[in-house]
C-alpha positions in Angstrom: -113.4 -154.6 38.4 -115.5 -155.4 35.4 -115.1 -152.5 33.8 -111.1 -152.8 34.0 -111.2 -155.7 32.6 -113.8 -155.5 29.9 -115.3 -151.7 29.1 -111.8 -150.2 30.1 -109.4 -152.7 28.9 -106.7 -151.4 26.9 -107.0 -154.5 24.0 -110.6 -153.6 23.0 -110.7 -150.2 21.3 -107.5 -152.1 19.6 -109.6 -155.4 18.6 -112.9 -152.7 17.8 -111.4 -150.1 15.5 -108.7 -153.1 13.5 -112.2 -154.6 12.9 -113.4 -151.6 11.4 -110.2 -151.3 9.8 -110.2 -154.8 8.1 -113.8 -154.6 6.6 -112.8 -150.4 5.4 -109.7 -151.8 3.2 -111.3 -155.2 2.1 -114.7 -153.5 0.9 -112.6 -150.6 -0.7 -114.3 -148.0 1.7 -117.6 -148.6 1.2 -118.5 -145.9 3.8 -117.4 -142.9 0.9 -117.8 -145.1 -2.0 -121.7 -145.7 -1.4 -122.6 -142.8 0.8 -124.9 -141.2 -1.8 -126.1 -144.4 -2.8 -127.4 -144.9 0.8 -129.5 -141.3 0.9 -131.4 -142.6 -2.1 -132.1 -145.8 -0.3 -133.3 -144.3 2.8 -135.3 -141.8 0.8 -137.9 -144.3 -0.7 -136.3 -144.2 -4.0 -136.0 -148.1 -4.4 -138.8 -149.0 -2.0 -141.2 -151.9 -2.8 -144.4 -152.5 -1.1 -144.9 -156.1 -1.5 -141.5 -156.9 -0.2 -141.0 -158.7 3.0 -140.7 -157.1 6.3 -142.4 -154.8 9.3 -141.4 -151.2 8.6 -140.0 -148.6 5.7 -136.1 -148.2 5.1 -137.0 -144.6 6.6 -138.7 -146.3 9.3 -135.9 -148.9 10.1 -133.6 -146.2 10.2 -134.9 -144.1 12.8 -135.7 -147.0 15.0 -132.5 -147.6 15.1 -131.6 -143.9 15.1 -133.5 -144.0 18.1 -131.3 -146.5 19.8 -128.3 -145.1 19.2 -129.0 -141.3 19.8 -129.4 -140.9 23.4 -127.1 -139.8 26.2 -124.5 -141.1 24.5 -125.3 -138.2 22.5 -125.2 -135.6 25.6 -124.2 -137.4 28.9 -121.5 -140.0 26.4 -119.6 -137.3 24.9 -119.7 -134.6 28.4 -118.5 -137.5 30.2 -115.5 -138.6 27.1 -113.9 -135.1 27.3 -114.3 -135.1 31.3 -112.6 -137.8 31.2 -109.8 -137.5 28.4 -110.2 -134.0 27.4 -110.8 -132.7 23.7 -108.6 -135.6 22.9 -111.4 -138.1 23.4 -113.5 -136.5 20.9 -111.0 -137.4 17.8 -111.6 -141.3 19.1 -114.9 -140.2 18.8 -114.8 -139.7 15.3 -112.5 -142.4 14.2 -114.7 -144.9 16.2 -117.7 -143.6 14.2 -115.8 -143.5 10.9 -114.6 -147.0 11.1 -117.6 -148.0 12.3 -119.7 -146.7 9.3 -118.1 -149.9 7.7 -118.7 -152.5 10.8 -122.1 -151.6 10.8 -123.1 -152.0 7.0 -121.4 -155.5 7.3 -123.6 -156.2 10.8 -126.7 -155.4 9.3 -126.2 -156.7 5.6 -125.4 -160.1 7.4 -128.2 -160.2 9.6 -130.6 -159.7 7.4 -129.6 -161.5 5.2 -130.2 -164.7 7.7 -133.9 -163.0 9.7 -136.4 -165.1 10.3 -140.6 -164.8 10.1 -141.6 -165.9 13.8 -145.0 -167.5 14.4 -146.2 -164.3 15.1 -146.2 -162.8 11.7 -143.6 -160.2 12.7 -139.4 -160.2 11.3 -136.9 -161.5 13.4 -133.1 -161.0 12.9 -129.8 -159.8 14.5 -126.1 -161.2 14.9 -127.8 -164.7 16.4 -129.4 -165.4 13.4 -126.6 -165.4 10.9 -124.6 -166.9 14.1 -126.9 -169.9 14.0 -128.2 -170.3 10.3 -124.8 -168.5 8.7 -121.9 -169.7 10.6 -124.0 -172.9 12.3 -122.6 -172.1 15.7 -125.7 -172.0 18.0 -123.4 -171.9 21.0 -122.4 -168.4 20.2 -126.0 -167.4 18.9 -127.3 -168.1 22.0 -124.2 -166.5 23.7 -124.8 -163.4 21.3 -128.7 -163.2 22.0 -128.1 -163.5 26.5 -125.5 -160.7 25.9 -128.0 -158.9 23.8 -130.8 -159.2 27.0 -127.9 -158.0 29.2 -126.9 -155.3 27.4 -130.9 -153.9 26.8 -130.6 -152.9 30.4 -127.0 -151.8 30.8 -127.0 -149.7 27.3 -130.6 -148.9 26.4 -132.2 -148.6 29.6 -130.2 -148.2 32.6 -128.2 -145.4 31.3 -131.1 -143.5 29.6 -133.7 -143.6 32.3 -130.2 -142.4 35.1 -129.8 -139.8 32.2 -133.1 -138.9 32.4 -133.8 -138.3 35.7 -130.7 -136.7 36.6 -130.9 -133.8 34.4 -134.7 -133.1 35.3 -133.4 -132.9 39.1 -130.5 -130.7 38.1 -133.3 -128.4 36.1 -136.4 -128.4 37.4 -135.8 -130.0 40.9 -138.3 -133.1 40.5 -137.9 -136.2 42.3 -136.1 -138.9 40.3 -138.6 -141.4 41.8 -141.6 -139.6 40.5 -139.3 -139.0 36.8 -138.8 -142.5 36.7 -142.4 -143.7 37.5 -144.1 -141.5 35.0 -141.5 -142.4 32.4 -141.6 -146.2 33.4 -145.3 -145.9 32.4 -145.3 -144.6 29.3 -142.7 -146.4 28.8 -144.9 -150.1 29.2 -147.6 -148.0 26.7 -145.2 -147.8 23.9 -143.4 -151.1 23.5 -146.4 -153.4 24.3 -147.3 -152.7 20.8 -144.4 -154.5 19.3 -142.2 -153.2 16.3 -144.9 -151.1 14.1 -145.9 -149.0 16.9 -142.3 -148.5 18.3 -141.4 -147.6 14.4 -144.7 -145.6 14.5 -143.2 -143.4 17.8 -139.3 -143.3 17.0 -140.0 -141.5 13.3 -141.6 -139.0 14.5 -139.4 -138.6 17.8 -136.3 -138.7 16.9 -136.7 -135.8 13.6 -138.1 -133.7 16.1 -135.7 -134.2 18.7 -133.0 -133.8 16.4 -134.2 -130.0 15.3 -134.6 -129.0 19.0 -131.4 -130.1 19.9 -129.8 -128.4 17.4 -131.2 -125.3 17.7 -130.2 -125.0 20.8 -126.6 -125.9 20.3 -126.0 -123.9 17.6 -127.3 -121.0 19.5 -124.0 -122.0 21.9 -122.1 -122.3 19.0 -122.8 -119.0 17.4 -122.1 -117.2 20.6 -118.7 -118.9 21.3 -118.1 -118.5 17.6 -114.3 -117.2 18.0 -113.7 -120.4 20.3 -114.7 -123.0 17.8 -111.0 -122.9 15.7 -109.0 -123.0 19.2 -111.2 -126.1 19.8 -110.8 -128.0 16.5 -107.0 -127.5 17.1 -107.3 -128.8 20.9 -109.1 -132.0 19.1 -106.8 -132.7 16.4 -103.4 -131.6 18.9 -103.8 -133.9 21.8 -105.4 -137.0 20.0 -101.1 -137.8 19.8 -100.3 -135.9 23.1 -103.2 -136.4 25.4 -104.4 -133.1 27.1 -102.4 -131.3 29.6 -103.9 -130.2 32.9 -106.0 -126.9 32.3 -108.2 -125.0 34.8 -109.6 -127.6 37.1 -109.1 -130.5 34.8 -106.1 -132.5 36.0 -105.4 -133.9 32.5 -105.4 -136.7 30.5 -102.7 -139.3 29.3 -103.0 -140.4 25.3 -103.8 -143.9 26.3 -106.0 -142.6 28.5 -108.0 -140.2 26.3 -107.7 -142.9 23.2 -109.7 -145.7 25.3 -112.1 -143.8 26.7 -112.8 -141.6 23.7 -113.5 -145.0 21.6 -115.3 -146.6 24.4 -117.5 -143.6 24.4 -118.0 -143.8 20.4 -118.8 -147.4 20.4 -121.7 -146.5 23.5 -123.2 -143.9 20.9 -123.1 -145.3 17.7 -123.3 -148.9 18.7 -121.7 -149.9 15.3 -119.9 -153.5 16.0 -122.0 -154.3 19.3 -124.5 -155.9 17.1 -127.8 -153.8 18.0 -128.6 -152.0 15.1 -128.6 -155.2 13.1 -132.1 -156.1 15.1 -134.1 -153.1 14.4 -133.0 -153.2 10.2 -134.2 -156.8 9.9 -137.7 -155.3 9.9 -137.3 -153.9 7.0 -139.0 -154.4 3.7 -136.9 -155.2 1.6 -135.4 -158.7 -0.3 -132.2 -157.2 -1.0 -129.8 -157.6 2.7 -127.1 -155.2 1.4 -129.7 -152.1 0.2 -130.1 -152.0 4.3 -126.6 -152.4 5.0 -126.8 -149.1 2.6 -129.0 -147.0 5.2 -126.9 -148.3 8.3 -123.6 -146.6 6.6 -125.7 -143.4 7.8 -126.4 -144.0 11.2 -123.0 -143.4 12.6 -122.6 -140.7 10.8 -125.3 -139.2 11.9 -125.2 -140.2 15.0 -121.5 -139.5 16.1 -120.0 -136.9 13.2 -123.0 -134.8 13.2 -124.8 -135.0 16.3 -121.3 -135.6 19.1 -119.5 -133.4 17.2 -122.2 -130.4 17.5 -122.1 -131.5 21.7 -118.6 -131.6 21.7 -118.1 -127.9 20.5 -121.1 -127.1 22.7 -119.0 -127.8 25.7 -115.5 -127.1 24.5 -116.3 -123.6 23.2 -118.2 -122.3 26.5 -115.0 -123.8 28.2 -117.1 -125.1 30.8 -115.5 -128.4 30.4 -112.3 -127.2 32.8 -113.8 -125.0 34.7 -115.2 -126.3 38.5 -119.4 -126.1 39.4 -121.4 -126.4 42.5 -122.6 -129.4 42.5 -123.5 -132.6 45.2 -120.7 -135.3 45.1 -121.5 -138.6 43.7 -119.8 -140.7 46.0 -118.1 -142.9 43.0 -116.6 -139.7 42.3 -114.8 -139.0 45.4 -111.7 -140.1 46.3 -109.6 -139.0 49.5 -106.1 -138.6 48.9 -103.4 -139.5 51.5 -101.3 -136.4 52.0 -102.4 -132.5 51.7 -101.7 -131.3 47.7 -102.1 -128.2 46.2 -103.7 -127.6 42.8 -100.9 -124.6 42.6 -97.9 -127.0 42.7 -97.1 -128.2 39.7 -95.6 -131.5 41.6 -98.5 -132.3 43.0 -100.7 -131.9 39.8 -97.8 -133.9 38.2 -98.6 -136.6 40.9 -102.5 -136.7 41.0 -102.2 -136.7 37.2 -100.2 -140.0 36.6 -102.2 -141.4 39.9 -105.5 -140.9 37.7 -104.0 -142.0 34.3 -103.5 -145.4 35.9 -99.9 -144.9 35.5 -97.8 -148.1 37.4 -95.7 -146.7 40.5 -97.8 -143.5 40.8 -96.8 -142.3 44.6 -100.4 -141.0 45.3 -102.4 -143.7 48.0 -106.0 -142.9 49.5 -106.2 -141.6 52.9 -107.3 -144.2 55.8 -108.1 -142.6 59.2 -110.9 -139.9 60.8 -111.8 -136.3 59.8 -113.2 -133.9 62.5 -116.2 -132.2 61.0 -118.0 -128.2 62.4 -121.4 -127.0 61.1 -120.4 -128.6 57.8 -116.6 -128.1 57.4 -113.9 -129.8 58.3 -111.1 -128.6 60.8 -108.9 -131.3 60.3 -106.2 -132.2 57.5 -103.5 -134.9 56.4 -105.7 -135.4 53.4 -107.0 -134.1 50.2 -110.4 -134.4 48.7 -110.5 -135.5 44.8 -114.2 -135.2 43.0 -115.0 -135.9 40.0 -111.1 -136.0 38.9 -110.3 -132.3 40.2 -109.5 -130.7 43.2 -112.8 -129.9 45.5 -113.4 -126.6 46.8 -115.6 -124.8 49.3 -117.0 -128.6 51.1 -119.8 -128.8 53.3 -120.6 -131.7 54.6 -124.2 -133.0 55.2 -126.6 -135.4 57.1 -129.2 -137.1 54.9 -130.0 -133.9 52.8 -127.9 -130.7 51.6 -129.6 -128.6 54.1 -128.5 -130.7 57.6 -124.7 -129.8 58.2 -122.9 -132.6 60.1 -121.3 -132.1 63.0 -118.4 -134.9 64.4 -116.5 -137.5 63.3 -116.1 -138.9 59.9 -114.5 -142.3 59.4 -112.5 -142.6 55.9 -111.7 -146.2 54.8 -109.7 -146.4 51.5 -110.4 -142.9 49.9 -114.1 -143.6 51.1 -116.8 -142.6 53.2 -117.7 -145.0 55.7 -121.7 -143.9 56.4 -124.1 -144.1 53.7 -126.2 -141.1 55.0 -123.3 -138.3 54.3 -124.2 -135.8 51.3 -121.5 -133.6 49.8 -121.2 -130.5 48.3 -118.8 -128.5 47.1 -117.0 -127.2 44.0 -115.4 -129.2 41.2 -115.7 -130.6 38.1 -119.0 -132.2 36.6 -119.7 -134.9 34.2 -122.1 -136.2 31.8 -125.9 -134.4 31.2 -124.9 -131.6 34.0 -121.8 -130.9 31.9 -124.1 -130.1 28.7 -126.6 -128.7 30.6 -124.7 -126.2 31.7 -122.6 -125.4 28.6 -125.9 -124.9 26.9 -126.7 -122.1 29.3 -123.4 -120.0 27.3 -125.0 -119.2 24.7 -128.0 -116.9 23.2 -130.6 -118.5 25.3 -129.3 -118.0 28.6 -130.3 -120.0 31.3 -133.1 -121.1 29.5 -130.6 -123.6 27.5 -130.4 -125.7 29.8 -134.2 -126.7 29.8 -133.1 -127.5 25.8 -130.9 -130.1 27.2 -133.2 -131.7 29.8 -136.0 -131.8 26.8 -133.6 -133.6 24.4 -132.1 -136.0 26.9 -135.9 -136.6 27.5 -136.8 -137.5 24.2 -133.4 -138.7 22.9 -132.8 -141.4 25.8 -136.5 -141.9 26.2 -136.9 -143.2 22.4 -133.4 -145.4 22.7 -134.9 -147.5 25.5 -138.1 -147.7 23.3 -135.8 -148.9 20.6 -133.5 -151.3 22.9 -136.8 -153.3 24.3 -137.3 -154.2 20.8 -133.9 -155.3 20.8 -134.0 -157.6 24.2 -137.3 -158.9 23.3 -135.9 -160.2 19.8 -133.3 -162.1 21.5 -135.7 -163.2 24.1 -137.7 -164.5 21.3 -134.7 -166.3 19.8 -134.0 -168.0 23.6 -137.4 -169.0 24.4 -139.7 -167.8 22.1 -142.3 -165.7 21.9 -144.0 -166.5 25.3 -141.0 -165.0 27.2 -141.4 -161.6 25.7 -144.8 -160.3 28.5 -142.0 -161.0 31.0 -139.0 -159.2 29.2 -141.0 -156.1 29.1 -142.2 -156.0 32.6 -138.5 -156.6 33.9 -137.5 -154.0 31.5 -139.9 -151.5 32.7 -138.9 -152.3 36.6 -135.4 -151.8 35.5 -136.4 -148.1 34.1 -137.6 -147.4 37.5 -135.0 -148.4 39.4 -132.1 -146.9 37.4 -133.6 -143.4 37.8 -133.4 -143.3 41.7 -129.6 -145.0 41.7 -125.6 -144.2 41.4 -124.8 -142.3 38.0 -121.0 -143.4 37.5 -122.4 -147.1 38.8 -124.6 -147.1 35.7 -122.1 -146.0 33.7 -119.7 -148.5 34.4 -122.6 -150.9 34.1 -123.0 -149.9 30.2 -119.5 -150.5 29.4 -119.4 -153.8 30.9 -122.4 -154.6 29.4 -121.2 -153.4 25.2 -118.3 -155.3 25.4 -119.7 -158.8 26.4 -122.3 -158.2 23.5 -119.4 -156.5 21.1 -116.8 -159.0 21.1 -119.2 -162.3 20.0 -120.6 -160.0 17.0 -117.5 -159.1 15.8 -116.1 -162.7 15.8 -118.8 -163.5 14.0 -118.3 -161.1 11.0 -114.9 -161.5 10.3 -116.0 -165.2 10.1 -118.2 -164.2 7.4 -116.1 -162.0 5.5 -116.2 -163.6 2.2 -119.9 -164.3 1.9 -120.0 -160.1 2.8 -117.7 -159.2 -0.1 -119.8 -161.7 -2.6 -122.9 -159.9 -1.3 -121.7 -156.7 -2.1 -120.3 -157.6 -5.8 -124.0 -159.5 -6.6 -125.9 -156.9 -5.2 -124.5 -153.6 -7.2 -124.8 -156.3 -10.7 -128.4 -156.2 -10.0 -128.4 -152.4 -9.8 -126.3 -151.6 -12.5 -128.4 -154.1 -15.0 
């Protein structure tokens, strides 16, 4: 419900992307005109060593690289074209492109207004230049709650469900015994504060990067003579949506448009206000040189590094096509009625019922379905699964090697005992998705183990990066004594997101950017002016 109204409401890609927008025209597109300007930044070329701050612009960079690539980077974009085909992944870029803007205007701002703390150590973010810019405290401290909210629902939840999930899918481990380890190491790392986090994430998240793309391009290469059909799928249904193909049921334009910039804003982050936290650090006495570096980040980020996942899965045209896999049970839906996925009607039908579209006919079956050794021998209903047709179910007691023999109850599309398992054919989602697209290429099987070893590093360095975030704000709240606790909580809530519901989690995330999102970019557009003034003052002191 949270989701509908917030993560998946039609206004916000509208009230994200025109904020983008706004800052793009009123700075002159300061994302193309200082692009170059912002490699020799992040390069060391202007660096100082008795400036302020914790950590390098290099250093700043990938800590905050580190938050934003993560599974946005592999489960985010699999689960964008699941959900609104190749279509999503144009939103994708326009998010990021926009957002190249929004984020140098977050981060300029914010640390412009950071603060020493008693501690020694920089502290800065939207709250600061909330409460000492704008001299509204009220949001600040609405700002800096959101921010603890969102540590968990974007930077840890998500990663450590990412996580966990693909090393099941790969190597068959436990997800409780993932999580624990990780959880761990996890308490090692960020209880050593901001120069050991920036220590970790610069060298993580280069050598992440080069593993990742190794193995993607070796997908790439292989699937070379699919890559222009691909680009044209991208570019063609960002204005038509994408029509049903294989076992994907299709996507509406609306549909694809607010989920594909939904998805963008989860991987880049520019406009939810996170970035700003870990560029405070910085050394430097000049606020805009860092709003320099941050013009990279979506880029990086979300053009480069989406952009190589999205051909990844769109080339091995695994994306459409239907895998064995055990049903999530947020995924499954049963429909009212017996359809076929060979009438065109009834795709018609299960199509608009998906796309939210008012007056669909579809409902979700109520009633009781008689169940042999696994299989069901009774009908008047149809089983949906991650938004395509299942095939070949077996149903399950407890485990997938128990078949279940009676009667099933079906309340509203749903299951009524929590000890059924499913499996069966249909479409899959997020890390599984990528996972097995990387296995089309030169590696083989062996690709996939590529995938669970970036998701492991990528989304294990952006909840490294995210504590720092939720223990800035928590310094902001109450200071530096409520940080011990922060971290424990943090660490429990690794744990626990590893061993639960993957589309719960995911939901969770998008409720969780928007209530952070929305106060940030308030705040902004409040300080326009003083951003634009920044900008002009800064480049006379270069050009002198």
């Amino acid at each position: 419900m949270l989701d509908g109204y917030l993560g998946g409401a039609k206004w916000f890609p509208f009230v994200l992307l025109g904020v983008g927008a706004f800052f793009t025209i009123y700075l002159k597109f300061p994302q193309i005109r200082f692009f170059k300007h912002a490699w020799r930044v992040v390069t060391g070329k202007f660096d100082k060593g008795d400036e302020p701050g914790d950590t390098t612009h290099f250093q700043s960079l990938t800590t905050a690289l580190s938050g934003t690539v993560g599974t946005g980077n592999i489960s985010g974009v699999a689960f964008a074209i699941f959900l609104g085909g190749p279509a999503a992944l144009f939103w994708m870029w326009a998010t990021a492109f926009l957002g190249m803007t929004t984020k140098f205007v977050e981060v300029t701002l914010s640390h412009k207004y950071r603060v020493k703390t008693d501690d020694g150590t920089m502290a800065g973010g939207p709250m600061y230049y909330m409460d000492r810019g704008l001299n509204m405290k009220w949001l600040a401290v609405a700002f800096a709650v959101a921010t603890v909210i969102s540590s968990f629902g974007t930077g840890n939840l998500p990663q450590s469900n990412g996580i966990a999930t693909s090393i099941e899918s790969t190597f068959g481990f436990d997800p409780a015994y993932v999580g624990g380890v990780l959880a761990i190491l996890l308490g090692l790392v960020i209880l050593g504060g901001i120069k050991r986090i920036a220590a970790v994430t610069s060298k993580i998240v280069p050598f992440m990067a080069a593993i990742y793309m190794i193995g993607a391009f070796a997908v790439i290469f292989a699937n070379f003579s699919n890559i222009g059909p691909a680009f044209v799928a991208i570019i063609s249904d960002a204005f038509t949506g994408s029509a049903a193909a294989g076992g994907f049921l299709g996507a509406s334009l609306a549909y694809a448009f607010n989920r594909g910039v939904n998805r963008g804003l989860f991987s880049n982050e520019a406009g939810q206000g996170s970035a700003p936290i870990a560029h405070a650090a910085a050394k430097t006495k000049e606020p805009v040189s860092e709003g320099m570096v941050s013009i990279l980040e979506p880029f990086i980020d979300t053009i480069i590094i989406c952009t190589i996942t999205g051909l990844v899965i769109l080339s091995s045209g695994v994306w459409n096509q239907k895998h064995e896999n055990i049903f999530d049970r947020s995924d499954m839906q049963f429909i009212a009625g017996e359809y076929a996925e060979s009438e065109q009607a009834d795709v018609t039908a299960l199509y608009e019922f998906l796309n939210d579209y008012k007056g669909a006919s579809v409902e979700t079956f109520t009633g009781e379905i008689q169940v042999v050794n696994g299989v069901a021998i009774s009908g008047g209903y149809t089983l949906i699964n991650a938004r395509s047709f299942a095939e070949d179910v077996v149903y399950h007691v407890g485990s997938p090697d128990d078949p279940f023999t009676g009667t099933l109850k079906i309340a509203d599309g749903e299951i009524a005992r929590d000890n059924i398992v499913v499996t069966g054919k249909s479409l899959v989602h997020s890390a599984s998705l990528t996972a097995i697209a990387f296995t089309k290429g030169y590696f083989g099987e062996f690709g996939k183990y590529i995938v669970s070893v970036g998701l492991l590093l990528f989304a294990f360095s952006t909840a490294i990066a995210w504590s720092y975030y939720g223990d800035r704000a928590m310094t902001y709240l109450l200071g530096p004594a409520s940080v011990m606790p922060y971290r424990v909580l943090y660490v429990a809530g690794f744990f626990w997101a590893a061993i639960s519901d993957t589309t719960l989690v995911w939901a969770l995330s998008a409720v969780a950017i928007v209530v952070m999102t929305l106060p940030n970019l308030f705040g902004i557009m409040m300080l326009r002016k003083e951003m634009k003034q920044s900008v002009n003052d800064y480049w006379e002191k270069v050009n002198k």
